[in-house]
C-alpha atoms as one frame of an Amber mdcrd trajectory, in Angstrom:
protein
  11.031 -15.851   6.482   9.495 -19.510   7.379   7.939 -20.396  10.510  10.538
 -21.771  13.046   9.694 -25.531  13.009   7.030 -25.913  16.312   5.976 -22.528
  16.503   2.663 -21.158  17.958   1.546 -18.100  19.586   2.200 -17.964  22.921
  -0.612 -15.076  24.483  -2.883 -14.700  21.563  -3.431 -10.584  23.897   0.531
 -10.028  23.120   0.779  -8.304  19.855   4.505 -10.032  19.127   3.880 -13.350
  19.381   7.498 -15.437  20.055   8.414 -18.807  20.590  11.725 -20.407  21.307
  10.840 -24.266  19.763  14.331 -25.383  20.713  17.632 -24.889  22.447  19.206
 -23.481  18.617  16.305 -20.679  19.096  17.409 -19.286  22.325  19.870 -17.800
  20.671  17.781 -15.555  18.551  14.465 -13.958  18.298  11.548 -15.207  16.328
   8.961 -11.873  16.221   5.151 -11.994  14.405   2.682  -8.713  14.271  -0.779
  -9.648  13.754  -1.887  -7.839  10.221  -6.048  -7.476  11.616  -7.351  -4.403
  10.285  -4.405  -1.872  10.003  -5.028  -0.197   6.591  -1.124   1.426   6.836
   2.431   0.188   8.721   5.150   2.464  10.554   8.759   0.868  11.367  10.446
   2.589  13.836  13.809   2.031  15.326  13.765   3.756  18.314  17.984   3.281
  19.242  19.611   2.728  15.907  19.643   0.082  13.414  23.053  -1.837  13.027
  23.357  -4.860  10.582  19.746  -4.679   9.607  18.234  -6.243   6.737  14.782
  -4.966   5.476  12.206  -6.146   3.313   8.951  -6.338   1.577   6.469  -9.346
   1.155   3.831  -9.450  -1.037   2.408 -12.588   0.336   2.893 -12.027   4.071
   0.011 -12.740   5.767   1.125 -10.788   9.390   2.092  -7.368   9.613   6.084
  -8.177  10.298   7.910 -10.946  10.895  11.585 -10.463  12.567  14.421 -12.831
  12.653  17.176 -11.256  15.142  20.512 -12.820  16.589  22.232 -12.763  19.441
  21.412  -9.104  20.366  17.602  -9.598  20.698  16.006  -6.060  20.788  12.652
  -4.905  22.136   9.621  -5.117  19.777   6.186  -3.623  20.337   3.374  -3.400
  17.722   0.255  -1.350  18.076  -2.251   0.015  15.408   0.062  -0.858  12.799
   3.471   0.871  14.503   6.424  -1.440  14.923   8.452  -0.282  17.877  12.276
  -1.978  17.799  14.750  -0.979  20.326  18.180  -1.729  21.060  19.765  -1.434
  24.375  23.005   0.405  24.412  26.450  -1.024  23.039  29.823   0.456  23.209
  30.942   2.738  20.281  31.437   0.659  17.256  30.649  -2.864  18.606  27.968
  -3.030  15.942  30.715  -2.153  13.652  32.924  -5.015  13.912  31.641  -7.831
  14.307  31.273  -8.932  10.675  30.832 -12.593  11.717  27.708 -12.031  13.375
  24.392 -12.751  10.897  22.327  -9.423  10.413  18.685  -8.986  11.897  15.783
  -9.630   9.134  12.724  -7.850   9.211  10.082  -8.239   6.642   7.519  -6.058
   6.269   3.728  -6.643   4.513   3.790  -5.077   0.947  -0.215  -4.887   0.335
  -0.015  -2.472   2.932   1.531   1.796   2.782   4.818   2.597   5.725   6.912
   4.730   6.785  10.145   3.642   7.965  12.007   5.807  10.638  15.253   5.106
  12.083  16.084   6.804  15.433  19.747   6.772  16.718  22.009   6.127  13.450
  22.048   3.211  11.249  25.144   1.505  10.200  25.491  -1.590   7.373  21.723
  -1.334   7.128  20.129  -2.515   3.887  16.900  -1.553   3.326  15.746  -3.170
  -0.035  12.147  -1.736  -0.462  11.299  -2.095  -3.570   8.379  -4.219  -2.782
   6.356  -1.568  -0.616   4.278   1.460  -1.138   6.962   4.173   0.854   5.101
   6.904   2.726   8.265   8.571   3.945  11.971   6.943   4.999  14.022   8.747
   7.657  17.127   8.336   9.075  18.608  10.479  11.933  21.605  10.039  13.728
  24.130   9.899  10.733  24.078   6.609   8.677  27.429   5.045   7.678  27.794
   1.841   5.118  23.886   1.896   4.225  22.244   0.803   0.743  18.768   1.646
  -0.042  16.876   0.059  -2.971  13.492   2.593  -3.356  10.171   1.378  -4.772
   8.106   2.952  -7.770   6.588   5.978  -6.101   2.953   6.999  -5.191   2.918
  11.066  -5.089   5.908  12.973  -3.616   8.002  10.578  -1.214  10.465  12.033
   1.238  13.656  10.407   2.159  15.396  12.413   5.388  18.784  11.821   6.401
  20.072  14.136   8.804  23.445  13.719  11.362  25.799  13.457   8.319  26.462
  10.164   6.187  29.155   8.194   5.015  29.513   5.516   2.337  25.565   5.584
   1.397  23.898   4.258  -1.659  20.647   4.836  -2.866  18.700   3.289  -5.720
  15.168   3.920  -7.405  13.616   2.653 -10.276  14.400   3.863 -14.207  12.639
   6.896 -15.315  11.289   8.032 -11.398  12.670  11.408 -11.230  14.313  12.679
  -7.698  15.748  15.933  -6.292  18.554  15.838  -3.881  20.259  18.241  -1.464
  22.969  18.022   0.745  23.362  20.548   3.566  26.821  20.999   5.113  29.258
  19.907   2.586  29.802  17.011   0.249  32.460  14.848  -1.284  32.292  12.618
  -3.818  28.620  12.114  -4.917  27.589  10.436  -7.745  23.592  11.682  -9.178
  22.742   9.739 -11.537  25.236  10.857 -14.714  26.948  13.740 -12.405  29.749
  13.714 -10.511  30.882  15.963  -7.650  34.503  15.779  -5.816  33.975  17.910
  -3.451  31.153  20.962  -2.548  31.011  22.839   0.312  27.398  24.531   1.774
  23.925  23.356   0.201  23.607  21.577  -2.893  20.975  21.447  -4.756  20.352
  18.713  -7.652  17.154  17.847  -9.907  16.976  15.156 -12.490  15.443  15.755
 -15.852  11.203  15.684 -15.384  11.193  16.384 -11.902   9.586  19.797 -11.909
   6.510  17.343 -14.391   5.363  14.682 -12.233   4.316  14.561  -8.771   5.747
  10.678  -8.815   8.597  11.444  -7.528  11.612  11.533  -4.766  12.776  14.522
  -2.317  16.356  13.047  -0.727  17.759  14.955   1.647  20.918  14.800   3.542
  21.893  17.088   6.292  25.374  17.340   8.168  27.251  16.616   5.273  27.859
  13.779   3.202  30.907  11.314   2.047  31.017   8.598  -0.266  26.985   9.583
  -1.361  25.529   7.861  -4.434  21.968   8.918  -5.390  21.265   7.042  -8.899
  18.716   5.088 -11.053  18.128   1.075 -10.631  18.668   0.026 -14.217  16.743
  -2.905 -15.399  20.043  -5.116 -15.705  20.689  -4.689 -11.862  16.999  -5.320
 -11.287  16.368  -8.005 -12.756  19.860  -9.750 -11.498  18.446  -8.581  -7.312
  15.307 -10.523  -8.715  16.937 -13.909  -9.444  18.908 -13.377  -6.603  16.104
 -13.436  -4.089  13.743 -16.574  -6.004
């Protein structure tokens, strides 16, 4: 994300440095971490993460930058950890309101995270292709949520627990994964498999997973609907590619 036209830090102590350079602004939320010397990131959303849009930057020069609408959250960094909160909505007002442009935040890709998600998440993207992944987590149930996974370093871990509904994740051609779903699923595509319906655990593993260490554990707990665990083919990448020069 560019610089807001007339921005500058305003208390170089603050660790989010924000700056309103015009009436437009007030009605969002401009948000800059400091990189310094952190060697590793953590992205935590403390209260759920509803129309949420994250990213990696290879040339990012902070540790995050945030672009948020109307509903401007709390943010906190410290040490590397990147604290967002939202206060408390009525049930499903993140839901609806389709209209309103979804928060960006955009994370330093020469750097490891983790990326935790407290509280549900709901039409979340998280394309994170671009970073080295530690860990993703997502409690609270997760409903209408895409997930694009980077090229692994060892064995990554991607938790959702609270159940799930009408979630997609990606990861790149020829990274192997296992998946299992605790308390029931319904239609769930793995890769070339397709369930209609399982009750219980299920357990899946795609071919080379018990021969690399580069690889993904996904699991979902509470049950799962509308779950789609598959490989990024290089058509699809490449087309995400042109779409974000």
């Amino acid at each position: 994300m560019d610089e807001s036209r007339g921005y500058e830090p305003t208390n170089p102590t603050n660790p989010i440095l924000t700056r309103h350079a015009s009436p437009e602004d007030r009605s969002s939320g401009h948000f800059v971490a400091p990189l310094g010397s952190v060697g590793s990131g953590r992205l935590r959303f403390t209260n759920g993460a509803h129309r949420v849009v994250i990213r990696g930057e290879p040339r990012l020069r902070e540790l995050c930058r945030a672009h948020f609408g109307k509903r401007t959250p709390s943010v906190s960094a410290r040490r590397g950890v990147v604290n967002i909160e939202y206060a408390g909505f009525p049930t499903g007002d993140w839901l609806y309101r389709r209209s309103e442009r979804p928060a960006e935040v955009t994370l330093n890709s020469s750097i490891p995270w983790d990326v935790e998600v407290r509280g549900g998440a709901s039409r979340l993207v998280a394309d994170l292709r671009g970073l080295r992944l530690g860990s993703l987590k997502v409690g609270g149930g997760a409903s209408r949520v895409e997930v694009i996974l980077p090229a692994p370093s060892g064995s990554v871990t991607v938790l959702v627990f609270g159940g799930a509904s009408n979630v997609a994740i990606r990861r790149p051609e020829g990274v192997p994964a296992r998946l299992r779903v605790e308390g029931g699923v319904t239609n769930l595509r793995f890769d070339d498999r397709h369930v209609g319906a399982a009750g219980g655990e299920y357990d899946l593993r795609s071919a080379g997973y018990g021969g690399t260490t580069e690889r993904y554990d996904i699991t979902f707990t509470g049950g799962a609907n509308n779950l789609s665990v598959e490989r990024l083919r290089r058509e699809e990448r490449a087309k995400l590619d042109r779409q974000g020069e």
